[in-house]
C-alpha positions as CSV (number, residue, x, y, z in Angstrom):
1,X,12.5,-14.7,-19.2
2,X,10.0,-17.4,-19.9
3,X,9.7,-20.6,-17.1
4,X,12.3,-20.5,-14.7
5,X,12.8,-22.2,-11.5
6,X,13.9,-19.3,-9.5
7,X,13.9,-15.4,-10.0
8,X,16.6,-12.7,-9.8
9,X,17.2,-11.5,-6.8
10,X,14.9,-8.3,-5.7
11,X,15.7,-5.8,-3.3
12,X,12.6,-4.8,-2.0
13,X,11.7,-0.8,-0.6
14,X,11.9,-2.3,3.1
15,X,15.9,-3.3,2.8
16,X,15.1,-7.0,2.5
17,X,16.3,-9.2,-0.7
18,X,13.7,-11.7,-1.8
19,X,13.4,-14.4,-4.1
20,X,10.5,-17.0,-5.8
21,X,11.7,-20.1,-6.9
22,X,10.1,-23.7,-7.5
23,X,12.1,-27.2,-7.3
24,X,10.6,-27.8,-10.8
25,X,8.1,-26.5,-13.7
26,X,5.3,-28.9,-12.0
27,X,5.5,-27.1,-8.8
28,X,4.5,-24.1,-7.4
29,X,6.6,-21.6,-6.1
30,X,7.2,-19.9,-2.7
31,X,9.0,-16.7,-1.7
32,X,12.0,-16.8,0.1
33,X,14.8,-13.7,1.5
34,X,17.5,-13.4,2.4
35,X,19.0,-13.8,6.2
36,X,22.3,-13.8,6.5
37,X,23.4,-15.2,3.5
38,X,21.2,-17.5,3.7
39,X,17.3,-17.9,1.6
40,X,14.7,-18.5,4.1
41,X,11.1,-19.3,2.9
42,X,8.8,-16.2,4.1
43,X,6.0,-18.4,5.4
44,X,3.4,-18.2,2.2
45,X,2.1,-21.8,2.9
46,X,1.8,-21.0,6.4
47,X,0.1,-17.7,6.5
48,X,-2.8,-19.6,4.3
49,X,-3.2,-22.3,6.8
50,X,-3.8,-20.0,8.9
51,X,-6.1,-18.0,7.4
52,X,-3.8,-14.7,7.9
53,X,-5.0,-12.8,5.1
54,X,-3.2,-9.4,5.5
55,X,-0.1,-11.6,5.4
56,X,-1.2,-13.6,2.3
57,X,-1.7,-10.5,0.2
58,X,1.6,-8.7,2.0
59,X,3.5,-11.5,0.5
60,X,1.1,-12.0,-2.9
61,X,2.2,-8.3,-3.8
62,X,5.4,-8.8,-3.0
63,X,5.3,-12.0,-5.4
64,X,3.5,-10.1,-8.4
65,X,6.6,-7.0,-7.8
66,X,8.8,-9.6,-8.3
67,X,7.4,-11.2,-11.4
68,X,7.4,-8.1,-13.0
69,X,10.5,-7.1,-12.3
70,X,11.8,-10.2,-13.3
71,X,9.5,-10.9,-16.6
72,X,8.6,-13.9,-14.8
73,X,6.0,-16.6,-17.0
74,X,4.1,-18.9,-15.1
């Protein structure tokens, strides 16, 4: 797909719908999913301010699934 602000949607093995996006090429991205309708961000920034590793990498693998499914460039 090449740069992209925000991936295709991806249903994940645990029932949830998640979703990386970026407000523009010069930022980084978080992961979002989906409540209710609504895109939620998933806490990424959070868990590494506070230093909850088994979190970060939960939600790093979950990121990487994503980009490949997706054929997502950074």
């Amino acid at each position: 797909m090449g740069l992209q602000l925000q991936s295709a949607e991806f249903l994940h093995e645990d029932g949830i719908t998640y979703c990386i996006r970026r407000k523009t090429l010069k930022e980084d991205f978080t992961i979002y999913e989906k409540r209710d309708g609504e895109w939620v961000n998933c806490g990424l920034d959070q868990a590494v301010k506070e230093v909850n590793f088994s979190e970060f990498k939960r939600l790093g693998l979950l990121i990487k699934k994503i980009m490949d499914a997706d054929q997502w460039l950074a």
